[in-house]
C-alpha positions as CSV (number, residue, x, y, z in Angstrom):
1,X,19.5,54.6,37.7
2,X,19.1,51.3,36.6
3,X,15.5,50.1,34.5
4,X,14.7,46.5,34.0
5,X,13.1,46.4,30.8
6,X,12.3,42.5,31.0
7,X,8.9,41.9,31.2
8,X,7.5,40.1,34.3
9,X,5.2,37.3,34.4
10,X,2.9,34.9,36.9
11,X,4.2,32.0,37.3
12,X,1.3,30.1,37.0
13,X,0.1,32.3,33.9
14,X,3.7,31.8,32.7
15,X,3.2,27.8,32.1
16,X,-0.4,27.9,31.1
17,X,0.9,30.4,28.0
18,X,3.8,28.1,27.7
19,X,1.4,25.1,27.4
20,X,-0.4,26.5,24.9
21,X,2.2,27.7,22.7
22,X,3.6,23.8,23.0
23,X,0.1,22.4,21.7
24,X,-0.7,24.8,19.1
25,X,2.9,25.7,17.0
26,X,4.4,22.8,17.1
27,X,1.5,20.3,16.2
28,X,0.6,20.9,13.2
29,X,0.9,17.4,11.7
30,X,-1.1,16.3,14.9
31,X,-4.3,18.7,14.8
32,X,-4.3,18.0,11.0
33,X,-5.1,14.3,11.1
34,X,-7.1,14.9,14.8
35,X,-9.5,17.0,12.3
36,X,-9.4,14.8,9.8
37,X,-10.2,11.5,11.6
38,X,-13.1,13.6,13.8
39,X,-15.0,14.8,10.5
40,X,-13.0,18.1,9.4
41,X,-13.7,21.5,10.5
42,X,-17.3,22.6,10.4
43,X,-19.3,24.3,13.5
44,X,-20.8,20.8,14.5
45,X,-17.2,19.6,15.4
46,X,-16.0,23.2,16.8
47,X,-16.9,21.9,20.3
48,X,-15.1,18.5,20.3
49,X,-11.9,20.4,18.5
50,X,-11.9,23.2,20.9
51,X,-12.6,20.9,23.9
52,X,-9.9,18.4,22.9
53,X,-7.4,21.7,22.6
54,X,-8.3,22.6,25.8
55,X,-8.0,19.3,27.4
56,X,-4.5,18.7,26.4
57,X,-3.6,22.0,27.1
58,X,-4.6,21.2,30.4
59,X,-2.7,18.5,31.1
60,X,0.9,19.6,29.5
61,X,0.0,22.7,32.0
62,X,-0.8,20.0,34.9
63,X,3.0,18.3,33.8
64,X,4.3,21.8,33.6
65,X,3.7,22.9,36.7
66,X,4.8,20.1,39.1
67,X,8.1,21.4,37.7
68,X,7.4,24.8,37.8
69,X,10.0,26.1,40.3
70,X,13.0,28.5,40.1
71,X,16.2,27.6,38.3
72,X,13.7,24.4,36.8
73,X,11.2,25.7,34.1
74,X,13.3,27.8,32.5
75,X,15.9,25.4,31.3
76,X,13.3,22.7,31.0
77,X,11.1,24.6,28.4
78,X,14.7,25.9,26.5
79,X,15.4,21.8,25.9
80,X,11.7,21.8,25.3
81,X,11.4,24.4,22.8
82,X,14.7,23.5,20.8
83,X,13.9,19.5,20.9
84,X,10.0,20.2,19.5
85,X,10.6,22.9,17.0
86,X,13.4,19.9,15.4
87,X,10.8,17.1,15.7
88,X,8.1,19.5,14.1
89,X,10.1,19.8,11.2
90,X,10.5,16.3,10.4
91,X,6.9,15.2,11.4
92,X,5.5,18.2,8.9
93,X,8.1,17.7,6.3
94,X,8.3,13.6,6.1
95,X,4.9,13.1,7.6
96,X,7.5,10.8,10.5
97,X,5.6,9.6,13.5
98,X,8.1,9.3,16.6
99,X,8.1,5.9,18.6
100,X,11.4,4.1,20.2
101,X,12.5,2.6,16.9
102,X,13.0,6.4,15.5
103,X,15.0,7.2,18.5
104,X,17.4,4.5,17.7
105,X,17.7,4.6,14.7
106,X,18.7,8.6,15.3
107,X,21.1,7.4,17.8
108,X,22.7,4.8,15.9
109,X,22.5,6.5,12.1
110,X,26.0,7.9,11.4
111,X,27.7,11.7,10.7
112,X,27.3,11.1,7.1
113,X,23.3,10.0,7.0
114,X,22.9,12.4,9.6
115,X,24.2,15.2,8.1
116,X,22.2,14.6,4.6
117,X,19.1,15.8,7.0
118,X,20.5,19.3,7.0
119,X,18.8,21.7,5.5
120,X,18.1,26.2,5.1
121,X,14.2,25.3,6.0
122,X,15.6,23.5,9.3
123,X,18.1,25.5,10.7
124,X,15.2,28.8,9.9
125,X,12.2,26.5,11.9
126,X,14.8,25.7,14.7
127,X,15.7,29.3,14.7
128,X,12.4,30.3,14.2
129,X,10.1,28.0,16.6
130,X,13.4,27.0,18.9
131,X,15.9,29.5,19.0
132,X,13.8,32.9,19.5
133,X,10.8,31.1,21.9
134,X,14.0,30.3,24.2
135,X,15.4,33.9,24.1
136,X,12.2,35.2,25.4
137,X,11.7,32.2,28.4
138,X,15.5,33.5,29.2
139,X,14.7,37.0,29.2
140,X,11.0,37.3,31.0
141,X,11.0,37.3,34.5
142,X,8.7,35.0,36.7
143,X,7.8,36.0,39.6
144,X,6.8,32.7,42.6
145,X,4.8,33.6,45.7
146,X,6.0,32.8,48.7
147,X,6.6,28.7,48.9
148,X,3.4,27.5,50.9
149,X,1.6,29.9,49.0
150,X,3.1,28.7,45.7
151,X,2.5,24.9,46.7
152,X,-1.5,25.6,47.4
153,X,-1.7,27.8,44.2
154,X,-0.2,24.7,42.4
155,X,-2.5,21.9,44.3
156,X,-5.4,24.1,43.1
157,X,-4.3,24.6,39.4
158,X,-3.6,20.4,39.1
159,X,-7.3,19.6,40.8
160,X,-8.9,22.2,38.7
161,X,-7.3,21.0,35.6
162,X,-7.9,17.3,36.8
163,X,-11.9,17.9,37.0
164,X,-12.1,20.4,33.8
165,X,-10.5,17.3,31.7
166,X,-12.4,14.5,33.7
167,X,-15.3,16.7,32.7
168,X,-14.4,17.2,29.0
169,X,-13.6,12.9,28.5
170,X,-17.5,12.5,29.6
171,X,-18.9,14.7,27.2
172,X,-16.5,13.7,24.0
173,X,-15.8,10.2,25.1
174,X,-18.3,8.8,22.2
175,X,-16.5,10.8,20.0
176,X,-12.5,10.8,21.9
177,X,-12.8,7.0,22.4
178,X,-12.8,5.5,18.6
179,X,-11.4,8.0,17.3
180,X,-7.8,7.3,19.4
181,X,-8.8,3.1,18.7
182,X,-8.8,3.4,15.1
183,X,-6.1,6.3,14.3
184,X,-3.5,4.9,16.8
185,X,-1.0,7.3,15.0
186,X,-1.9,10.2,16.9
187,X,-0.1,9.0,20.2
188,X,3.1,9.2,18.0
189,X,1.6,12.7,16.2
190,X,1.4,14.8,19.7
191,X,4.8,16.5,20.6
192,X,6.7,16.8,23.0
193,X,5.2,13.8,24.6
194,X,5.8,11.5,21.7
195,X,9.6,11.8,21.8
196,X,9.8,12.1,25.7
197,X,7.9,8.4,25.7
198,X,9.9,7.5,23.3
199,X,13.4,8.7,24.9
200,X,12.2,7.1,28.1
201,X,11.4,3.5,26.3
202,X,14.9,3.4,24.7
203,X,16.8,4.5,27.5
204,X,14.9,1.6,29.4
205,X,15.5,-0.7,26.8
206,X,19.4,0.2,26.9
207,X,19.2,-0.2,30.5
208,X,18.1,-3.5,30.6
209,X,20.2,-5.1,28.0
210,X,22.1,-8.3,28.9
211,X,26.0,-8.2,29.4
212,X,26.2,-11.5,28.2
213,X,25.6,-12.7,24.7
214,X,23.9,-16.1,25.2
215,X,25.5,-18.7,22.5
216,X,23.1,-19.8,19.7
217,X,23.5,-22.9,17.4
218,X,26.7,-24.3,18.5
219,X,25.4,-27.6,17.8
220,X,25.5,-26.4,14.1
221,X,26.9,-29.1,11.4
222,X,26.9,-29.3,7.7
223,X,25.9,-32.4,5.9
224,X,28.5,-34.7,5.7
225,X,27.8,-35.3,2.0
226,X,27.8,-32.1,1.1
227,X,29.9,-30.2,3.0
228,X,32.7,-33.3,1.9
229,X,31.9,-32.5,-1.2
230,X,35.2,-31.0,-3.2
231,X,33.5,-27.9,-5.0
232,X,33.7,-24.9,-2.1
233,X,30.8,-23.0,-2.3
234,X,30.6,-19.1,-1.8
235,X,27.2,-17.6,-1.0
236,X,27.1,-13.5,-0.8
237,X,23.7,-12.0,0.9
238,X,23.1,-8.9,0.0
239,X,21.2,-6.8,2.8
240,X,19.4,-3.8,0.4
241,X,18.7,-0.4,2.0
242,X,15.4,1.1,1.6
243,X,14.4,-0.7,-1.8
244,X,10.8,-1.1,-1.7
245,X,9.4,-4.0,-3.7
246,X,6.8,-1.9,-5.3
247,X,9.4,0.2,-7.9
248,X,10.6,-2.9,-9.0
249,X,9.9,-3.9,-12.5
250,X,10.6,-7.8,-11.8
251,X,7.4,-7.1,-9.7
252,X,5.1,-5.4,-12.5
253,X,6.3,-1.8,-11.5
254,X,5.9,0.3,-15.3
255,X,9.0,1.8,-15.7
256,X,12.0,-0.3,-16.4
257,X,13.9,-0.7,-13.3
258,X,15.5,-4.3,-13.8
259,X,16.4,-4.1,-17.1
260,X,19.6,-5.9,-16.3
261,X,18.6,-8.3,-13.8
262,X,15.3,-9.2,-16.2
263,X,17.4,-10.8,-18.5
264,X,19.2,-12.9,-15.8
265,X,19.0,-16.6,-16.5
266,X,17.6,-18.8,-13.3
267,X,17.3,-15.6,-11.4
268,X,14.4,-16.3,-8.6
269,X,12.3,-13.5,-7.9
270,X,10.0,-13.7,-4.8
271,X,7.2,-10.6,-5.4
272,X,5.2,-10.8,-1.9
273,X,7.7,-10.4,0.9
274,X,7.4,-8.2,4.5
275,X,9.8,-6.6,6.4
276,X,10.5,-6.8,10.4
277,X,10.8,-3.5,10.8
278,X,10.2,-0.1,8.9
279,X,14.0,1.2,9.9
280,X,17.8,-0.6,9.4
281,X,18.0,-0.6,13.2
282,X,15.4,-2.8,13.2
283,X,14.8,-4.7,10.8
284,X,18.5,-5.5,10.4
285,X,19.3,-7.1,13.7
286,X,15.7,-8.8,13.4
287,X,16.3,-10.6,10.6
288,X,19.4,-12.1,11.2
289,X,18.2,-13.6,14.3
290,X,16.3,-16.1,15.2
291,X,13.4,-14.8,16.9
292,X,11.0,-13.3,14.1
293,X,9.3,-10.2,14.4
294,X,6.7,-11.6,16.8
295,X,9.1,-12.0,19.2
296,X,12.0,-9.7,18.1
297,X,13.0,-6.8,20.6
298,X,16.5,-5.0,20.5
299,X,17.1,-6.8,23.6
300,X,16.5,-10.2,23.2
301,X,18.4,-10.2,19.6
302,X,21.4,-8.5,21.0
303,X,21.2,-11.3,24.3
304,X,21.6,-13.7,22.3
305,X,23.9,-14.7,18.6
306,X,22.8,-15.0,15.2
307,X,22.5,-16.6,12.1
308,X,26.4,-15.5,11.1
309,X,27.6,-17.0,14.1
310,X,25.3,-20.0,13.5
311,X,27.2,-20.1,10.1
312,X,30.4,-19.8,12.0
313,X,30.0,-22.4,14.5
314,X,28.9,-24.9,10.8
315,X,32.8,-23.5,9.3
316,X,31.8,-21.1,6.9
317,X,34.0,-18.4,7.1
318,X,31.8,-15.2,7.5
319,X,32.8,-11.8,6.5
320,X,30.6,-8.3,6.2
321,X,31.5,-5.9,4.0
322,X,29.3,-2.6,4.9
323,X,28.8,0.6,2.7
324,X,26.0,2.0,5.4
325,X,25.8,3.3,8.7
326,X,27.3,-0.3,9.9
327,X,25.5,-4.0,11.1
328,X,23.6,-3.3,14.3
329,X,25.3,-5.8,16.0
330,X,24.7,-8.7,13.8
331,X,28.0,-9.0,12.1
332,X,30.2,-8.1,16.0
333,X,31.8,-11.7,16.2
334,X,32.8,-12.1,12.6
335,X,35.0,-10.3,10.1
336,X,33.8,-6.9,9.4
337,X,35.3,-4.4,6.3
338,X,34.1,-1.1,6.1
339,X,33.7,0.3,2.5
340,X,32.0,3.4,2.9
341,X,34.8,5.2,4.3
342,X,36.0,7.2,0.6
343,X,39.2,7.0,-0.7
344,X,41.4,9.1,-2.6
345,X,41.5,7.8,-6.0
346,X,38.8,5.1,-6.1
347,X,36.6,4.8,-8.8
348,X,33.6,4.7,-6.9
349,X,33.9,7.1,-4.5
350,X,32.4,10.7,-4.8
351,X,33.0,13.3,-2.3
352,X,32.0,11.8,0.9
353,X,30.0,9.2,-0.7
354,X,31.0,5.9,-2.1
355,X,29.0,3.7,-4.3
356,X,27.8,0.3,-4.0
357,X,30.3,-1.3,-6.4
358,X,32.8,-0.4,-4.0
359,X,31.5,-3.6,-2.2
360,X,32.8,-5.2,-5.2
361,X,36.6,-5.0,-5.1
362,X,39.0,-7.2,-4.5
363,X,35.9,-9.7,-3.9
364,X,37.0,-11.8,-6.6
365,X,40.7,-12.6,-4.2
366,X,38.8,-12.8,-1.9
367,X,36.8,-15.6,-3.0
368,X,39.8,-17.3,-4.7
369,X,42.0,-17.0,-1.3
370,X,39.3,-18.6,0.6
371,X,40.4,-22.0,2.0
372,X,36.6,-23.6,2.5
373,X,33.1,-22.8,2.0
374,X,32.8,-18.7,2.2
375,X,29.0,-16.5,2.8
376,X,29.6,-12.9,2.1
377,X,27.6,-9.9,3.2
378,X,27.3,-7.2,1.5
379,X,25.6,-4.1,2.5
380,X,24.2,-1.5,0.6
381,X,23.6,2.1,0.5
382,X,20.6,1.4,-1.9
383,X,18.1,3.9,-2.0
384,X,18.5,5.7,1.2
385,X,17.0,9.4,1.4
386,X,16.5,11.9,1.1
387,X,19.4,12.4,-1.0
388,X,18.5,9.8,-3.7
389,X,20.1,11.6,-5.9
390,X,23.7,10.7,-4.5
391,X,23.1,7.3,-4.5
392,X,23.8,6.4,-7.8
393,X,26.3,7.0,-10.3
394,X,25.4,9.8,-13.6
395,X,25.3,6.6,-16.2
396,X,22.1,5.5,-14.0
397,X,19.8,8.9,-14.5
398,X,17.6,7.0,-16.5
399,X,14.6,8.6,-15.3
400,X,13.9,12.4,-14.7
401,X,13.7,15.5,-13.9
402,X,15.0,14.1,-10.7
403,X,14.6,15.9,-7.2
404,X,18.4,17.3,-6.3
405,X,17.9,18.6,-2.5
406,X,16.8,17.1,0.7
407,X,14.6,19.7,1.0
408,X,11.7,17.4,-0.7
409,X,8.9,20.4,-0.7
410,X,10.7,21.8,-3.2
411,X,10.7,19.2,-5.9
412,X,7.8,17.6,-7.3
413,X,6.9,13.7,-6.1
414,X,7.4,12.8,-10.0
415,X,11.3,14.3,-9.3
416,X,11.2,12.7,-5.7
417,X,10.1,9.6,-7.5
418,X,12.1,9.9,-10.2
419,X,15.8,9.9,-8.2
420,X,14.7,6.8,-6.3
421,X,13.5,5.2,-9.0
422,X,17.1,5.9,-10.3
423,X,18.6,4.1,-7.1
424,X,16.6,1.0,-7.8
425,X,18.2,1.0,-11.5
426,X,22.0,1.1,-10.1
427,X,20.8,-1.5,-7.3
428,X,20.0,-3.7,-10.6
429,X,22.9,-3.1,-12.3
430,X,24.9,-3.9,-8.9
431,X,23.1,-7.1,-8.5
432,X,23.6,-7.9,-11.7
433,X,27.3,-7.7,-11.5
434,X,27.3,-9.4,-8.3
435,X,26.0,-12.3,-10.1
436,X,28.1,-11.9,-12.8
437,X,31.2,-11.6,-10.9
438,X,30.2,-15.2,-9.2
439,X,29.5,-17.0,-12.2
440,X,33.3,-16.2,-13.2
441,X,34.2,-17.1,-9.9
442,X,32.5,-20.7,-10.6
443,X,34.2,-20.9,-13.7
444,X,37.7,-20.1,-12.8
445,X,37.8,-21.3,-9.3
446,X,35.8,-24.5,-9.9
447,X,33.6,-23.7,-7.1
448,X,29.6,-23.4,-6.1
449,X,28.4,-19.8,-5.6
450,X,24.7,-18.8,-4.9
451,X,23.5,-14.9,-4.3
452,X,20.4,-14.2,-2.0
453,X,18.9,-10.3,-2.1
454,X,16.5,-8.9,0.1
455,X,16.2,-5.1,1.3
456,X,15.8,-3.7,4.9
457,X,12.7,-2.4,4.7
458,X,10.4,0.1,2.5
459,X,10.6,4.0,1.6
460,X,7.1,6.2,1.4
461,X,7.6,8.7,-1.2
462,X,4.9,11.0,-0.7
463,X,1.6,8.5,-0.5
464,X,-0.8,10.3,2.0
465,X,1.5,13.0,2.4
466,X,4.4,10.4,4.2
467,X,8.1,10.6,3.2
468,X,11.3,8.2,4.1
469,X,10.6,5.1,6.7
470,X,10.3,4.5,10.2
471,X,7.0,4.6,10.8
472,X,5.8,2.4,14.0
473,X,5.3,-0.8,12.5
474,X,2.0,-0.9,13.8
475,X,0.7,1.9,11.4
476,X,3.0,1.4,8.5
477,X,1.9,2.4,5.0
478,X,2.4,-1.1,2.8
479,X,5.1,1.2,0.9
480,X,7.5,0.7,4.1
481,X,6.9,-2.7,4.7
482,X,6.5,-4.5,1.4
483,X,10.3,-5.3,0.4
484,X,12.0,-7.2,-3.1
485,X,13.9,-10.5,-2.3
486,X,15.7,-13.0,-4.8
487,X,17.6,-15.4,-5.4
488,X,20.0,-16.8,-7.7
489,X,22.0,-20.4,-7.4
490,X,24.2,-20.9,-9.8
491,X,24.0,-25.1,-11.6
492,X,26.8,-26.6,-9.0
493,X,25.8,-24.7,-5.9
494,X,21.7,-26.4,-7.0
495,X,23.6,-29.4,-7.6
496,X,25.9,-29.8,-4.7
497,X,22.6,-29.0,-2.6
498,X,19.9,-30.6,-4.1
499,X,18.0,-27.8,-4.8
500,X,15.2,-28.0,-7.4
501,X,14.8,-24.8,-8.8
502,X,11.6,-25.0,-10.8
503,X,10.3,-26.2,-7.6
504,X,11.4,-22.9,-6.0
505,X,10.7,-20.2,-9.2
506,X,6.9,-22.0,-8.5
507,X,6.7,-20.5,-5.4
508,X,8.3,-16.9,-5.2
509,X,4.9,-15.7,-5.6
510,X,3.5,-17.0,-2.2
511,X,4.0,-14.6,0.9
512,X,7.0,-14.9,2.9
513,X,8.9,-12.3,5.5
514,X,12.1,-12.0,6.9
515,X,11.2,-14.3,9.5
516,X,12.0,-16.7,6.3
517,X,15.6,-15.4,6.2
518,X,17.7,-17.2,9.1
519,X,15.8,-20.6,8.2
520,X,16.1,-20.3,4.6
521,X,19.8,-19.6,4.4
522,X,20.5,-22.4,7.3
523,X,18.1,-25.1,4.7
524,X,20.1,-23.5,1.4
525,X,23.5,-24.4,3.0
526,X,22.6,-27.5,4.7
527,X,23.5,-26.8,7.9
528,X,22.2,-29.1,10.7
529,X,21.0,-27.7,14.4
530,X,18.2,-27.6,17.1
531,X,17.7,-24.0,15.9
532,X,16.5,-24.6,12.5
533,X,13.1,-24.5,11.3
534,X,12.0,-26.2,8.1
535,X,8.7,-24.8,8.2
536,X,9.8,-21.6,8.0
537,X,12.8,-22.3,5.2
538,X,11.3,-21.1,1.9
539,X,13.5,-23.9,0.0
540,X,12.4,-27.0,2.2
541,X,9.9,-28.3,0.0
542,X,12.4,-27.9,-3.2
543,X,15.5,-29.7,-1.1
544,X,15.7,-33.3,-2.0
545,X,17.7,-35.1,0.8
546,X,20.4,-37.5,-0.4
């Protein structure tokens, strides 16, 4: 004799448990700020909290059970279960919000970033909230009434649930109705459906990207003066990950993070600059195109070229040299050297990890072999997390106890602060031989050379509980958005282009954004074309035409 020990269930009971296991474990981050933006728990808001749990119960049980039919929940809720207990890590343990910028910049980080995510506490919650919630949907048995049976059972559960909600929006909408207006971050708090919107609005987005990369600049032309002029120049941009302007000492931070960089004669620091975007896959593509973060979407910037191939279509020879998770597209149709891939014996590689400096070698042939005017982009690793600590090499621990573990609840923020603060010393001391390395260049290649810096975007590290970056721009913290930039020219590149320098140091305190970039680095170069805005080129009013 045979028994069947699995337990049996309702199908229509079976999604209304299922709907309320979804809204209660896995949103804690969610119900946390709903509370806290609705008053906080106390038995005059017990009513709207339990009403508003109900009401979204509710409707994941309406969604539920259109798709409530053999051989169709089951697996559905498995991908549910495993997908949500993952994003309920990261949401609770970085305080992330999920929109379509997260989802691509998941999809397009690499093994490496990817894999510094890993953790004990996030294979035990997937295990825990994924892994054994699936076992039990796999092993309980549902049992469906007969199919027109089953379809009016389901037409009565989605009316009923349709009027109990309708009912429960007229009696909290006063309360419902500013509180979603003014604390937009809950539509990107509430899982699943934040990262199934957000799923849908990138595959849409990759869907409807053009084929065809629509030429940009070809008109482009260097003044004849200038670019006749027998000194080559060199400039190198270098892109910086995940430095925020704030833990920068050039711009008042207390502890001494330039100290290299502060003694830097003629170096041009510019203390009040945005970012385009809160994540590389963003802001990277944004702001080397010409559209500016009004206008920017992945789509547009990847129809159409950019400011290298601008450069390109001037003659400058253009060449990327990346020590990250790659260009985004930007650098596809010039040459392209990847750095971060460790090698046996280097000095600057680590393990799997390679330094910044890295992007250093050979530069200086590089520069000499050049046969005209060369721009260089290098980027960084910088200060990407969580592992700050790797970032950097052992000579650069300036500050501590630093936080060693990706696990960030188990260091203190002065440790977590502490190891980036560490990666914004090494980014000093790597801009610092940048510029160091070009002034020889100048000297024994008889040449111009000029260095422009500007990072990515921000980092929160730990400010109203938020960790990392890629927060929807919309909702940003300041700490993800506010970014360093400089620049330093050295006396025949401000020569050879007529840039007044006192006229520029007078104005790095005035707020700019990436949107300045493309313009500025087209005005710096003098580089002619229908494309270029002076208004937005932060050097304009301190480039005397000749």
């Amino acid at each position: 004799m045979k028994f069947n020990t699995s337990p049996r269930i309702n199908a229509a009971a079976f999604t209304l448990i299922a709907s309320a296991f979804l809204v209660l474990v896995y949103n804690t981050t969610f119900w946390r700020t709903f509370i806290d933006a609705t008053g906080q728990l106390s038995l005059a808001h017990l009513p709207l909290h339990v009403g508003s749990f109900i009401l979204i119960v509710l409707l994941f049980n309406g969604f539920l059970t259109l798709i409530n039919f053999r051989y169709v929940l089951k697996p559905v809720l498995i991908v549910l279960f495993m997908a949500t207990a993952a994003t309920s890590y990261f949401m609770n343990q970085y305080g992330t919000q999920i929109d379509r910028a997260m989802i691509q910049n998941l999809v397009e980080t690499d093994v490496r970033e990817a894999r510094e995510l890993l953790n004990l506490k996030l294979i035990l919650t997937v295990g825990l909230l994924g892994v054994l919630p699936s076992l039990a949907v796999w092993r309980v048995k549902i049992t469906y009434p007969a199919w027109r049976r089953d379809l009016g059972i389901k037409f009565g559960i989605i009316a009923v649930s349709a009027l109990v909600i309708a009912a429960l929006l007229f009696a909290f909408f006063k309360t419902l109705a500013p509180t979603l207006r003014e604390h937009r971050e809950l539509r990107f708090l509430l899982t699943p459906t934040n990262y199934i919107q957000a799923v849908h609005s990138y595959v849409r987005q990759k869907e409807s990207e053009a084929v065809v990369v629509a030429p940009l600049g070809t008109d482009a032309v260097r003044s004849l003066a200038k670019a006749g002029n027998r000194h080559r120049s060199v400039t190198v941009i270098v892109v910086g990950e995940t430095a925020r302007a704030m833990n920068f000492s050039l711009n008042g931070y207390a502890r001494a993070t330039n100290p290299e960089l502060a003694r830097q004669p003629g170096l041009i620091n510019f203390s009040n600059v945005q970012s385009c975007g809160t994540a590389t896959a963003v802001s990277l593509p944004c702001v080397f195109s010409a559209l500016g973060r009004e206008n920017y979407t992945d789509n547009k910037a990847r129809a159409q070229q950019g400011l290298l191939d601008v450069l390109a279509h001037a003659g400058f020879d253009v060449l990327w040299r990346d020590n990250n998770s790659g260009c985004k597209g930007t650098c596809d149709r010039v040459r392209y050297e990847d750095m971060s891939q460790p090698v046996a014996g280097d000095r600057f590689c680590v393990g799997d990890e390679c330094y910044d400096e890295r992007l250093l070698e050979r530069l200086p042939e590089i520069i000499h072999n050049a046969p005209g005017d060369l721009v260089v982009v290098l980027h960084q690793k910088g200060s990407h997390g969580p592992a700050y600590w790797k970032r950097y090499p052992a000579a650069f621990k300036r500050f501590g106890p630093v936080c060693e573990t990706n696990e960030l609840e188990k260091c203190s923020r002065e440790a977590i602060v502490a190891a980036y603060d560490n990666t914004i010393v090494y980014t000093d001391h790597f801009l610092n031989q940048t510029i160091e390395l070009l002034k020889k260049s100048a000297a024994s290649d008889d040449i111009n050379t000029a260095m422009l810096y500007f990072s990515d975007h921000g980092e929160s590290l730990g400010e109203n509980n938020m960790y990392l970056h890629g927060a929807p721009y919309i909702i940003s913290p300041v700490e993800q958005r506010s970014v360093p930039m400089m620049l330093w020219l050295s006396d025949g590149f401000a020569s050879r282009f007529h840039i007044d320098r006192r006229c520029l140091a007078a104005r790095a305190g005035q707020a700019f954004s990436h949107d300045n970039v493309f313009h500025s680095v087209l005005g710096m170069l003098s580089v002619s074309t229908a494309v270029y805005n002076p208004r937005l080129d932060i050097l304009s009013p301190c480039t005397k035409d000749e």
